[in-house]
C-alpha positions, 0 to 999 in steps of 0.5 A: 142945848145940851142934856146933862145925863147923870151916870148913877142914880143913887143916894149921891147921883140924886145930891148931884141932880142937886146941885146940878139943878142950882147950877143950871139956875144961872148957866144956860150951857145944858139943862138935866135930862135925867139918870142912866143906872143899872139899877132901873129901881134905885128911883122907885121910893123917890121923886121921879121928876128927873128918872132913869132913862136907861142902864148904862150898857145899853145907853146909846150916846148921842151927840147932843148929850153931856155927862157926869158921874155920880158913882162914889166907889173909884173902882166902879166910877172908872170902870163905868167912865171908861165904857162911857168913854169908849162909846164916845161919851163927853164928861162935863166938870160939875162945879158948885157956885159956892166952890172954890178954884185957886190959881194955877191949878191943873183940873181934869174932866168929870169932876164934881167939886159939891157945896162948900169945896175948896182945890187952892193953889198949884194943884194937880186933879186928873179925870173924874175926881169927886170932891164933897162938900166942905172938902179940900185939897191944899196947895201943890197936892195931886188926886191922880183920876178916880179919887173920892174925897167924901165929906170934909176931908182934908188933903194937905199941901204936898200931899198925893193920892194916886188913882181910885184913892176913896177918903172917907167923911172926915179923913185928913191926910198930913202934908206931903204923905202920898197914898197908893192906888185903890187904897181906902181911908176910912172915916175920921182918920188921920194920915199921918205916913205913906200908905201902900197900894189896894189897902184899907187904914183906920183910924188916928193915927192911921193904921192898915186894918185890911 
C-alpha cells in the first residue's frame, strides 16, 4: 500500500492529517505515514501520533510514497511542490467525502478540496490548488496552479485567477473578473474589477492596499 506523506506540518498540514484520516477510513488506496516540514518542531506542542520524518530538502522520495501538500502561502507551495516534483515526488488529489465535483470539470494534481467544497460545472483547476472548507468555485471559472481558496470564499461563474492567487476566508470575487498572478485577496472582500498582478486588495468593494 502506498504512504501518504503530508508536505507541511502546520496548523493546516495538521487539518489535512485530518481529513486524510477520515478518508483513509473508506479508501484502501494509502494509508498516512507522517509529515516532512523544515521545521522539525511545528509538532512539538501536538499530538505526535502522526510525526515528521524529515525536512523536505533532504527527503529522499521512494516509490512507494504519495504526496500532498498542506502549505497554504502559493508562492512557498509551488516552490516546495516543484523541488518535490524534480526528485520524482507523485502528488495525490485529497478530496473530502463531503465535497462536491460537477460535471465536465478539468482538475489538475495536488488538490486539496476540505469539508463542505464545492468546484460545479465546466471548471478548470490547474496543480496544487487548495480549496477550504465551504468554498466554491462556479461554473466555467478557472484557478490556474498555486491558488489558495482559504475558508468560504466564493469564486464566481467566469471568474479567473491566475497562478499563486491566495483568497482570504470569506472573499468573493464577482462573476467574470480575472485576478493577476501572486496577488492577495484579504479577508471578507469583494472583488468587484479585475486586479493586477503581485498586489494585495482589501476590502468591499475591493481596493489595492499594497
Amino acid at each position: 500500500m502506498k504512504k501518504l506523506i503530508i508536505v507541511g506540518a502546520g496548523g493546516f498540514g495538521r487539518e489535512v492529517l485530518g481529513y486524510a484520516l477520515e478518508i483513509q477510513k473508506t479508501q484502501n488506496c494509502w494509508e498516512v505515514a507522517g509529515f516532512i516540514d523544515d521545521n522539525l518542531s511545528s509538532l512539538d506542542n501536538y499530538d505526535k501520533s502522526y510525526k515528521i520524518i524529515g525536512t523536505v530538502k533532504d527527503h529522499s522520495v521512494r516509490e512507494e510514497e504519495v504526496f500532498i501538500c498542506a502549505i497554504g502561502d502559493p508562492v512557498s507551495k509551488l516552490k516546495v511542490c516543484r523541488q518535490l516534483e524534480d526528485k520524482g515526488a507523485e502528488f495525490i488529489n485529497l478530496i473530502h467525502p463531503t465535497s462536491i465535483i460537477g460535471n465536465s470539470c478539468k482538475i489538475g494534481k495536488g488538490l486539496i478540496m476540505a469539508p463542505f467544497s464545492i468546484i460545479t460545472q465546466n471548471v478548470n483547476i490547474g496543480n496544487f490548488v487548495t480549496i477550504n472548507i465551504f468554498s466554491s468555485f462556479g461554473h466555467d471559472s478557472v484557478a490556474e496552479d498555486g491558488c489558495t481558496l482559504s475558508a468560504h470564499c466564493d469564486v464566481t461563474g467566469f471568474a479567473y485567477l491566475e497562478e499563486g492567487v491566495f483568497l482570504g476566508s470569506n472573499a468573493v470575487i464577482k462573476p467574470t473578473v480575472r485576478i493577476g498572478k501572486y496577488s492577495r485577496i484579504g479577508i471578507g472582500s469583494v472583488v468587484l474589477k479585475s486586479v493586477p498582478d503581485n498586489v494585495v486588495v482589501f476590502g468591499n468593494p475591493a481596493k489595492i492596499v499594497f
